[in-house]
N, C-alpha and C positions, 0 to 999 in steps of 0.2 A: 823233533828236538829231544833233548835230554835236558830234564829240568832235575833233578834229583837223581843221587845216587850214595853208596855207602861201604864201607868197609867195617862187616862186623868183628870182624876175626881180624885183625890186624897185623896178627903173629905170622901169620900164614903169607903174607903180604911179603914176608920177605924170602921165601922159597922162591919168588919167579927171578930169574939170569935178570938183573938189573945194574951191576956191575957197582954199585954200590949199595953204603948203607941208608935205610930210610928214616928219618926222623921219629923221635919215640913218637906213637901214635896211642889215644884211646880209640876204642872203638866205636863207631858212626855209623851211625842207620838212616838217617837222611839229613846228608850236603845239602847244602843249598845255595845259589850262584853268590856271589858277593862274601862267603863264607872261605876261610884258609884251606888249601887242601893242597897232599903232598902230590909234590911231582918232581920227574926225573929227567935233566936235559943235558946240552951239551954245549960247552961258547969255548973263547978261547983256551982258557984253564982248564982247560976236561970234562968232565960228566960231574954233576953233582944231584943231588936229592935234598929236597928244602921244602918249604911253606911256600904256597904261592893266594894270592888272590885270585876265588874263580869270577872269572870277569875280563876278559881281555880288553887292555888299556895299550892304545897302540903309541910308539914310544913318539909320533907328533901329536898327541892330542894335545889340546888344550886344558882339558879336564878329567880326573879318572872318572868321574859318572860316565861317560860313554862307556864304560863295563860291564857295568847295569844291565846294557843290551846286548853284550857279549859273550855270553855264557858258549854261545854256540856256534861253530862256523859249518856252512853246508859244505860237503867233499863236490859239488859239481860246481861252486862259485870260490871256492878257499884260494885256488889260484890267481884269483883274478880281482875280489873282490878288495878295494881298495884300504881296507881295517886290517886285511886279513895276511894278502898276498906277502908281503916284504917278512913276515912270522914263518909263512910256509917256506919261501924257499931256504930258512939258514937258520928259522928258530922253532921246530919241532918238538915237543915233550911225550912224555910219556905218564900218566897218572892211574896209580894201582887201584883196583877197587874189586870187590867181590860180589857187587849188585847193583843194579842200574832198575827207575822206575819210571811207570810209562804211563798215562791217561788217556783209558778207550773211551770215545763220544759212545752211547749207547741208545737206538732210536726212543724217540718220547723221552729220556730223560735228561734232565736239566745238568744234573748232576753229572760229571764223567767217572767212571770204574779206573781206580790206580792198580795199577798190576806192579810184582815185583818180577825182577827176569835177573836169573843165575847162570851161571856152567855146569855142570854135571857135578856133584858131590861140593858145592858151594867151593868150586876152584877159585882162587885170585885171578886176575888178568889186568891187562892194559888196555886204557884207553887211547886214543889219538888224541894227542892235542898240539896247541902251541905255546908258545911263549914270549912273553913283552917286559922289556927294563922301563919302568919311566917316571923323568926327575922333571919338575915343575920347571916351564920354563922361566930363565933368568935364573935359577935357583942350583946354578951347578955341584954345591956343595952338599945336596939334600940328600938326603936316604934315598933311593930308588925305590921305588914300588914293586914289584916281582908278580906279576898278572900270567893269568891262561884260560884259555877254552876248550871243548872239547870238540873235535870233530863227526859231524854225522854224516851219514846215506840214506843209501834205499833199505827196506827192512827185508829179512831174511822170513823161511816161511812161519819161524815162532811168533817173529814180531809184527806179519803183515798184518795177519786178523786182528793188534791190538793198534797200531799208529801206521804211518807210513813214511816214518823215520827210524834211526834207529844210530846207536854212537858205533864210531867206528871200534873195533877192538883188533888191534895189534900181533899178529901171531909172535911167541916169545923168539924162536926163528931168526924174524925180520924187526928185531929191537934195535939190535947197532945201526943198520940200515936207516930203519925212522931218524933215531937221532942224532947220524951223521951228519952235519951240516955241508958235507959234500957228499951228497946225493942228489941227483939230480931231482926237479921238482916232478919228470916226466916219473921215475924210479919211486918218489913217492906219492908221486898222484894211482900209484898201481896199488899201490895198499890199504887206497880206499874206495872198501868193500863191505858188502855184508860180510858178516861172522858167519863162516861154514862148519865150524861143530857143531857139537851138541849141545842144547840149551835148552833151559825151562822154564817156564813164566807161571803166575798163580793169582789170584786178585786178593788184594788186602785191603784192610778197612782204610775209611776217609780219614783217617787220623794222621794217616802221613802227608797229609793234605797242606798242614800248617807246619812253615819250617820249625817254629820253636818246638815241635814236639820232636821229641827224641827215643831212643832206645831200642830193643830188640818186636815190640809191640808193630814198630814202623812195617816192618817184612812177616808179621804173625799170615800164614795162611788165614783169609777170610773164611771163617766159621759157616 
């Protein structure tokens, strides 16, 4: 899974082909699920870039608590899986971040080791994910909600030694693609893959451990 992630640089966030503009952003070193984060998708009106809830709230719930449990959808059940599927085939997003964090079991210890994992020269990229509208029912009038998840796989050989998951990452390439809503689901079931560049991963302290803690300290190389 991917429980955490962040964008320190924010600025940088807007060099990748995203076909619009992103939301003023500060910079973030550890998201956390249930927390706003920007993303970029596609519906009738066009492609837009907004705040979303990370938390996918699927547009029959009954309650947005089931987003709580949704931070995640696996790429070998996303089609299928009954939260998930109706997102994947026609409501895909795309959400920018420059770091994603992982916690390796370590034998004997109780404690897990958080690792931070990059791209070559602290590049931006995209994540996979989806996206959910959803109005309280009987409440047609109400604000929508604006939810999403991120999608994972199998991990690549950076990330095998640390989990045995790993979030999908987007090549900039295959962006219209993902967020075509005609594409077929076979077309985007292909784009969920390990990440085949290059990537680096480091262990950081337990401090990123608690979402309230914040700042550039979350991703310091552990000493």
């Amino acid at each position: 899974m991917c429980g955490r992630y962040g964008f320190g640089n924010p600025a940088r966030l807007s060099s990748l082909p995203l076909g619009v503009e992103l939301p003023a952003l500060q910079a973030r070193f550890n998201v956390a699920p249930s927390q706003a984060v920007p993303i970029v998708f596609h519906d009738a009106a066009g492609r837009h870039a907004t705040m979303a809830r990370w938390g996918l709230v699927p547009f029959w719930a009954d309650d947005p608590s089931i987003g709580n449990r949704l931070a995640n959808a696996r790429g070998d059940t996303v089609a299928s899986k009954p939260s998930f599927r109706g997102a994947f085939k026609a409501r895909r997003a795309l959400l920018p971040a420059d770091r994603f964090y992982e916690w390796q079991a370590l034998p004997g210890q109780k404690v897990k080791q958080p690792w931070c994992i990059q791209l070559d020269h602290e590049a931006p990229f995209c994540f996979a994910g989806l996206w959910e509208r959803w109005v309280p029912k009987g409440e047609p009038d109400a604000d929508p909600l604006l939810s999403c998840c991120l999608i994972t796989t199998e991990p690549n050989a950076v990330m095998a030694p640390i989990h045995d998951r790993m979030p999908v990452i987007v090549p900039p390439p295959a962006y219209d693609q993902w967020l075509d809503p005609g594409t077929s689901a076979a077309a985007a079931q292909a784009l969920i893959r390990p990440y085949e560049g290059a990537m680096r991963a480091y262990p950081v302290s337990t401090y990123v451990n608690a979402p309230r803690n914040e700042g550039a300290a979350c991703s310091a190389p552990l000493a």
